[in-house]
N, C-alpha and C positions, 0 to 999 in steps of 0.2 A: 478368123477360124482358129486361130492358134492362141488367142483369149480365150475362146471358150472350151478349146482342149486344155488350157491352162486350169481353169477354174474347175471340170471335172477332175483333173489333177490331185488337186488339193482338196477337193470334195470326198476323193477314194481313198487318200492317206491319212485325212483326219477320220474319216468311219474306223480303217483301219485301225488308228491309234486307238480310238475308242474300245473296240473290241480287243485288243490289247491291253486297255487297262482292267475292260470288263472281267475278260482272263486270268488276269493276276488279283480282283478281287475275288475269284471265287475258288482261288486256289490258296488263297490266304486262310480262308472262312474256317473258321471254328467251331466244333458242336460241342459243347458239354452237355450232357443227361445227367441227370439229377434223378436215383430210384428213390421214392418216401414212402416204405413199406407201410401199407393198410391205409396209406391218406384217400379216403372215401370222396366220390365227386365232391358231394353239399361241404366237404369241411368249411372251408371259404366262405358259407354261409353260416357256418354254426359259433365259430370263433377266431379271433384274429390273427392272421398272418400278413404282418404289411410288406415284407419282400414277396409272397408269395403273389398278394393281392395286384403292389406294383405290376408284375408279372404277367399278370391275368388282363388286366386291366389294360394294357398296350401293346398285349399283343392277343393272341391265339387259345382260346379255353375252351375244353370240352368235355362234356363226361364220356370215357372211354369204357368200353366194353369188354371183362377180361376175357381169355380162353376158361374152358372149363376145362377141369373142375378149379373153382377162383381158388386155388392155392399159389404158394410163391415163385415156388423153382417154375412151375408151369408158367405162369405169366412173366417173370424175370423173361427166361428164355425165349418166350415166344415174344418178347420186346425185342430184343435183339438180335432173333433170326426173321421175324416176319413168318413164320411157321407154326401152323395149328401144331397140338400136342402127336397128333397121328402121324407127324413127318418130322417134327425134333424129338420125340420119344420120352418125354417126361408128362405122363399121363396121369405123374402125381406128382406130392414130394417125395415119396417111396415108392418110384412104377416097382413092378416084378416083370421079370424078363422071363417068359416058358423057355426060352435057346438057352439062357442061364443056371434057369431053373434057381435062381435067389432076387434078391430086393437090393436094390440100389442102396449103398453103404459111402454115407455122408462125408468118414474119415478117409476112404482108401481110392473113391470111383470118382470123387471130382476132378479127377486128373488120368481117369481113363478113358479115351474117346469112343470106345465100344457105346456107352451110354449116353452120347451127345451125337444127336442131327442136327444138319445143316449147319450155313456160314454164318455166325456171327456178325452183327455189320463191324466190328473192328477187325477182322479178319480179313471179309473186304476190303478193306481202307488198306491195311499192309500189303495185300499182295497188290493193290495198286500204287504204292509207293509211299503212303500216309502215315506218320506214325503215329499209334494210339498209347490210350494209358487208361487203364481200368484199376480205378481206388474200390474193387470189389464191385461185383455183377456175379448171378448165375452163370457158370458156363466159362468165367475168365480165369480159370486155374487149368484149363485142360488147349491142350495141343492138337490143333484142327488142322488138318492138310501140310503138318511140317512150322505152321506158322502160329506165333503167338502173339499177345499186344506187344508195345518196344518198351511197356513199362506195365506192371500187372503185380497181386501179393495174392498172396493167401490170405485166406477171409480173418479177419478179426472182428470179433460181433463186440467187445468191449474198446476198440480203437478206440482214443479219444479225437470228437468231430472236430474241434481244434486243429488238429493237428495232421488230420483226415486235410483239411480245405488247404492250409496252408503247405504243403507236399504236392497238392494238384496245384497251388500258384508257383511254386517252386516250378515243378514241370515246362509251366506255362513261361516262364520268367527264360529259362533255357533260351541259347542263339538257334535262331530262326530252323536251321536244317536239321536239329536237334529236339525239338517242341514236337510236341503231340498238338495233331489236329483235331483229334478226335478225345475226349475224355467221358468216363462212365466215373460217377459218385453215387453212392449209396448210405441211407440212412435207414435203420430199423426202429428208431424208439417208438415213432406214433404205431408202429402195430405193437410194441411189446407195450405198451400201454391202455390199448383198446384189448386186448387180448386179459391184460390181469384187473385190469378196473372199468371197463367199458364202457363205449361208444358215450359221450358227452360227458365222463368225468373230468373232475379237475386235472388228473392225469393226464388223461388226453390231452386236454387243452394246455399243459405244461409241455409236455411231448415235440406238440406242433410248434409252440413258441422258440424251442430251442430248435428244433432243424431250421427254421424261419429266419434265425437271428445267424448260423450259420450260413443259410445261403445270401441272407445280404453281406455275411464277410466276404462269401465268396465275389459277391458282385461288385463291391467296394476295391478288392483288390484286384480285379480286372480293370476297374477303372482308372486303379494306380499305375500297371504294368501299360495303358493305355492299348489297352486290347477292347474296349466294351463296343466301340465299333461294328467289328468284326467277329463277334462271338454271338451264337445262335443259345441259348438256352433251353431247354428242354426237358418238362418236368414232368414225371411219368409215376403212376401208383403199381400197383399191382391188383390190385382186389379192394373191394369196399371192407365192410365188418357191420354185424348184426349182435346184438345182445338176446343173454341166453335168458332160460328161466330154469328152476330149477320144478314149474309146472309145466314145462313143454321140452317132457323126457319122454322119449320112444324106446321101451324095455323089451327087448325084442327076447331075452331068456325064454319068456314061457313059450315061444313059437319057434326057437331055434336053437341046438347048438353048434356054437360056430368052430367047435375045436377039428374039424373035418376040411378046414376052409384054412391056407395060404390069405392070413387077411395082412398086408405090409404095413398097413399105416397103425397099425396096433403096436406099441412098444413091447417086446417081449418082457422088459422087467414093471408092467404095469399089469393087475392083475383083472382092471376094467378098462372101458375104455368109454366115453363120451364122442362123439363123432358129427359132424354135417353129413357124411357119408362114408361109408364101409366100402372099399372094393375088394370083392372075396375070388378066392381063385379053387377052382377043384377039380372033378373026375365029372364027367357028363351025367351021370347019375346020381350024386351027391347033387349039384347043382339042380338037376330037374323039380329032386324033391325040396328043397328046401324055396324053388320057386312058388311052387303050388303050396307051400306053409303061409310062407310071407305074402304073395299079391294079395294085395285088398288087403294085409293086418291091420292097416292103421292109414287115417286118412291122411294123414300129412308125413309120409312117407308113401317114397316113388320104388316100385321092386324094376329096373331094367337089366334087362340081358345081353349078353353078346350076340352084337348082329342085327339089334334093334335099339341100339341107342339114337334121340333125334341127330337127327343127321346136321343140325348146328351146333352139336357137340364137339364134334370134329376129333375124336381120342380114341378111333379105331384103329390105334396102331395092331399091326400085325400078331406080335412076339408078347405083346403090353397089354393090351385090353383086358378089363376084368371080366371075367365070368359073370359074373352077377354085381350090380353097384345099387345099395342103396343109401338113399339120398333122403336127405332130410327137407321138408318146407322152412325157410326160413328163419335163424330162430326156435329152430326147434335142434333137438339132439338126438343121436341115435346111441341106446347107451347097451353095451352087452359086457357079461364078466366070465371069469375062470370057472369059479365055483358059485355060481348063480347069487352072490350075493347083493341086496337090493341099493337100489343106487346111492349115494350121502350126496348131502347138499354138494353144490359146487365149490361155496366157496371156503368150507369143511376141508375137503379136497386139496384145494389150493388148485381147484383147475380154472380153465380158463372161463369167463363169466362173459366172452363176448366172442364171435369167432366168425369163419365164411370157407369157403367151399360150398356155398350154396349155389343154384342155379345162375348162370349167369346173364340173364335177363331180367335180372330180379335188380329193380334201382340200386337197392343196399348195396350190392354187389358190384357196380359201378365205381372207376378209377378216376381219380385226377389226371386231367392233362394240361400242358398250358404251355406254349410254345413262343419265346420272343428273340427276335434278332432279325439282321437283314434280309435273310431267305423268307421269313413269313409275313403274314399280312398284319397288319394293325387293326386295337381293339374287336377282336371279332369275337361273338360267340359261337363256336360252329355245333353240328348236327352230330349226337351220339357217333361212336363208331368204331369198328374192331380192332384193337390192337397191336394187329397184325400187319396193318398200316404203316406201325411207326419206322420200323427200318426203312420202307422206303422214303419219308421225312427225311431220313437222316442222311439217306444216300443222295437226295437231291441237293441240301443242303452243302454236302461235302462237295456235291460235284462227281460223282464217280458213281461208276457202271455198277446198279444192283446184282446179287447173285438171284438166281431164280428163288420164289417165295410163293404164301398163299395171296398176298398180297395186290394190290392194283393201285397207285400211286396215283391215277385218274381220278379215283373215288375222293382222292381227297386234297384234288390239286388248286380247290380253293383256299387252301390254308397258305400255302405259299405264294410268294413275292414276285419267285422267276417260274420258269416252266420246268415241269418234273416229266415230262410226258418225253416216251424213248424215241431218238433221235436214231439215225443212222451212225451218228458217233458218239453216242451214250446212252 
């Protein structure tokens, strides 16, 4: 009798210890996000990136779904709150606020949290005791709930990536109590590249080469710090990209003027404007008329209203929503001026020759994702899918209690290794 109480003995200490280590591996764990502005699902397909590829290829790939409208600050954000545009409030890259009655102001509001919903997942992670480091993210310059990341800058769009990666391995190199667990990287070139010479130039394809070659520094010196174990990676787009023409212009002049209409994503010192879509703001009667101008003008342009946007749109913020949004078909442009004068070529202009904000069911429109480390599963292709997901990846991955989101981490608990599904203690 007493052997065999012996040997359940040491059956309960060794689970024990087990769950014990298992514990401290998953309080160890590491997530680095990687944003690669405008990296389109197919890139991978169209031209080389052998870190990215590595990446894809042993672990977790999928083409991801942006919010609408596919712009940046919207889908930056709703990566890292898990929140449609209607509940973190950037329903564009310029919402307008009616309580404000002005347009979100790039230099002075990214660090006023009147214009920022919900919890960022590094937010999370701090007030549960994690510390994070954001090398630039939408949304990491402003102060949520009292709490910021334990390491964060103001955006520089000309940093050098160099020197970007080697600062997050500094970070990372840090003694243990002092390291971020959590880190956000960001590159912009493959969009500023698809935007001035677009989708499949040489540009591009140099674009993607260089973020590529940086993120293998970055994975090389993980593997010097001998962290690569225990770090999750995570590779996130924002929007696809579509090329333009300078035959699939929508001149909406003769059918409207817009000077009656709050339009924000129009730059006040630009005297036209080129668009995937206008969100115009007015007086209810201003707005009626100009609805019954525009439905039906043009086939490949969409006139919706407030109160009848599809409801997988999800950007009926309250204070935010536009009066009127039109929206261009793919590829196409929506172009209106000051003084009605007729469009110039594009690349006359110096405007952009490739661009998105288009629908976002529309393949083009479609994001990179690609997920590899211990929390996920290996080689898998997985199944489209919103977004709005990824915080909770990141929360499981961390190990720590999600903040409420649009989110369900069931949807997409085949991606991962361990179980993401809420426990009575997580």
């Amino acid at each position: 009798m007493l052997n065999v109480l012996f040997k359940y003995l040491l059956t309960f200490v060794f689970i024990g210890f087990l769950g014990i280590r298992f514990a401290a591996a998953n309080e160890d764990a590491i997530v680095i996000m990687i944003g690669v502005d405008g990296l389109r699902a197919d890139t991978l397909e169209r031209m080389p990136a052998p870190s990215l590829q590595a990446l894809a290829n042993t672990g977790v790939r999928a083409n991801m779904i942006p919010a609408m409208p596919t712009k940046t600050f919207v889908n930056f954000y709703s990566l890292a709150t898990g929140l449609h545009p209607k509940h973190h409030g950037f329903i564009s890259n310029y919402p307008y606020d009616r309580q404000l009655s002005r347009k979100f102001n790039r230099q002075t509001d990214v660090s006023d949290p009147k214009w920022w919903g919900g919890e960022p997942i590094w937010i999370t992670a701090e007030k549960q005791g994690i510390k994070t480091a954001t090398y630039f993210w939408v949304g990491s310059e402003v102060e949520i709930d009292g709490v910021r990341p334990s390491f964060w800058k103001p955006y520089q769009q000309d940093k050098d990536y160099s020197a970007r990666v080697e600062e997050v391995l500094g970070w990372l190199a840090l003694p243990e109590k002092q390291s971020p667990r959590l880190v956000t990287l960001y590159f912009s070139a493959v969009d500023t590249a698809s935007h001035t010479y677009g989708v499949g130039s040489s540009q591009e394809r140099a674009a993607v080469a260089k973020v590529d070659k940086h993120i293998g520094d970055l994975l090389a010196g993980l593997n010097k710090l001998g962290l690569s174990e225990q770090t999750n990676i995570v590779v996130v787009a924002d929007h696809g990209m579509a090329n333009l023409s300078d035959q699939r212009v929508i001149n909406i002049d003769s059918w409207l003027d817009l000077s009656a209409f709050v339009i924000p994503d129009w730059s006040d010192e630009k005297n036209s404007v080129h668009a995937p879509f206008l969100n115009l703001y007015a007086q209810p009667q201003v707005v009626d008329a100009a609805y019954q101008k525009l439905y039906k003008a043009h086939p490949n342009m969409r006139v919706l209203r407030r109160g009848d946007f599809p409801t997988n749109y999800h950007f009926d913020h309250p204070q935010r929503e536009p009066d009127l949004m039109l929206l261009a078909d793919s590829g196409w442009s929506i172009y209106a001026s000051r003084d009605k004068s007729r469009p110039q070529p594009m690349l006359q202009l110096g405007r952009s020759i490739a661009t998105h904000g288009y629908d976002n069911q529309d393949p083009l429109m479609h994001a990179t994702f690609i997920a590899n480390g211990p929390a996920f599963e290996k080689e898998m292709m997985a199944k489209p899918f919103d977004n709005i997901e990824v915080y909770g990846l990141l929360a499981c991955a961390l190990n720590i209690k999600p903040a409420k989101t649009d989110g369900n981490v069931e949807r997409v608990q085949y991606f991962m290794a361990k179980d993401c599904r809420p426990s009575a203690d997580h």
